[in-house]
N, C-alpha and C positions, 0 to 999 in steps of 0.2 A: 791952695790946700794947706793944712795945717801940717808941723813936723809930723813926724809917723814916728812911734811908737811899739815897745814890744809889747806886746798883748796876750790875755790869755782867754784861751778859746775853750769850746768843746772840738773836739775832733769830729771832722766828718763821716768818718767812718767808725766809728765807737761815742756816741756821746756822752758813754761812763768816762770817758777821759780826757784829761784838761791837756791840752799845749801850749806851750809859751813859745811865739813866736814874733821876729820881726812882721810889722807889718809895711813892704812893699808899695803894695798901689793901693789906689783907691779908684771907685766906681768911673767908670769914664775914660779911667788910663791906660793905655795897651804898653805892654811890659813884654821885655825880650825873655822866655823863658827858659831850664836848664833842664834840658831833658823831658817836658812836657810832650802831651802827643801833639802840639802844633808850637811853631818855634815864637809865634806871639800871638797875644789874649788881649783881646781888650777887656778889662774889666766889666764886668754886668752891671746894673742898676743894684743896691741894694748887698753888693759885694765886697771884699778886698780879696788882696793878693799878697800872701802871707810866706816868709821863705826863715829858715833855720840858720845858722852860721857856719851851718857844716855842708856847703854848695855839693852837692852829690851824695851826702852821705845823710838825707835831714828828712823825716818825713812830713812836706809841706804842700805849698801849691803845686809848687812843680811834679810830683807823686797824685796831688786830689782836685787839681784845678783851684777857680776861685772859692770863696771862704764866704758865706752868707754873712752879712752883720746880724743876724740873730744868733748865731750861736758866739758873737763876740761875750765874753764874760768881765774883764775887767784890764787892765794895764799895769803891765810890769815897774815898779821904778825903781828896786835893787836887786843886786846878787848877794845873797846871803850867804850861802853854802857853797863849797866850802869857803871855811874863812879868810883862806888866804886870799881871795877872787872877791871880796864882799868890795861890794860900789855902787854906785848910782849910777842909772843905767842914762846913756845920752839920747835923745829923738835924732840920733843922726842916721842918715843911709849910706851903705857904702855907694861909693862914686860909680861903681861900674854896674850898680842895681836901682839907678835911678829909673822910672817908668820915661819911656820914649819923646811921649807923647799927651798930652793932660788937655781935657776937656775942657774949654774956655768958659767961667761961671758967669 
């Protein structure tokens, strides 16, 4: 699989509205979720699995489940605003949200 990236969506439940989020897993990968109604997903076909940096407080998979790749729109590469936060954004995952388990290509 390729690094994962933050991405910006349409939201699933509004598609008037863009989110920027980490993207998680991808199609294949069963991911331990955080508050989800089943405590792990496998990724669907044709899906990711998309989570915010603010673990409990973020509205993401874990709130809407998986995330169609048709409503992916583009990928994040900096933080602009505010300025003092402005950077390049890294393809890294945190260690403790890597996907379990990844589907052999």
């Amino acid at each position: 699989h390729p690094p994962r990236h933050r991405g910006s969506s349409l939201s699933p439940r509004n598609p008037e509205q863009k989110i920027i989020k980490r993207v998680i897993a991808l199609e294949g990968d069963i991911i331990k979720t955080i508050g989800y109604k089943k405590k792990y997903v496998k990724v669907p076909h044709g899906h990711i699995w998309v989570e915010g940096d603010h673990h409990g407080h973020s509205f993401d998979s874990n709130a809407f489940g998986p995330v169609s790749l048709g409503l992916l729109h583009a990928r994040a590469t900096h933080i602009l605003w505010p300025p003092k936060r402005w950077q390049k954004l890294q393809p890294v995952l945190p260690p403790e949200r890597k996907p379990l388990q990844r589907e052999q290509e």
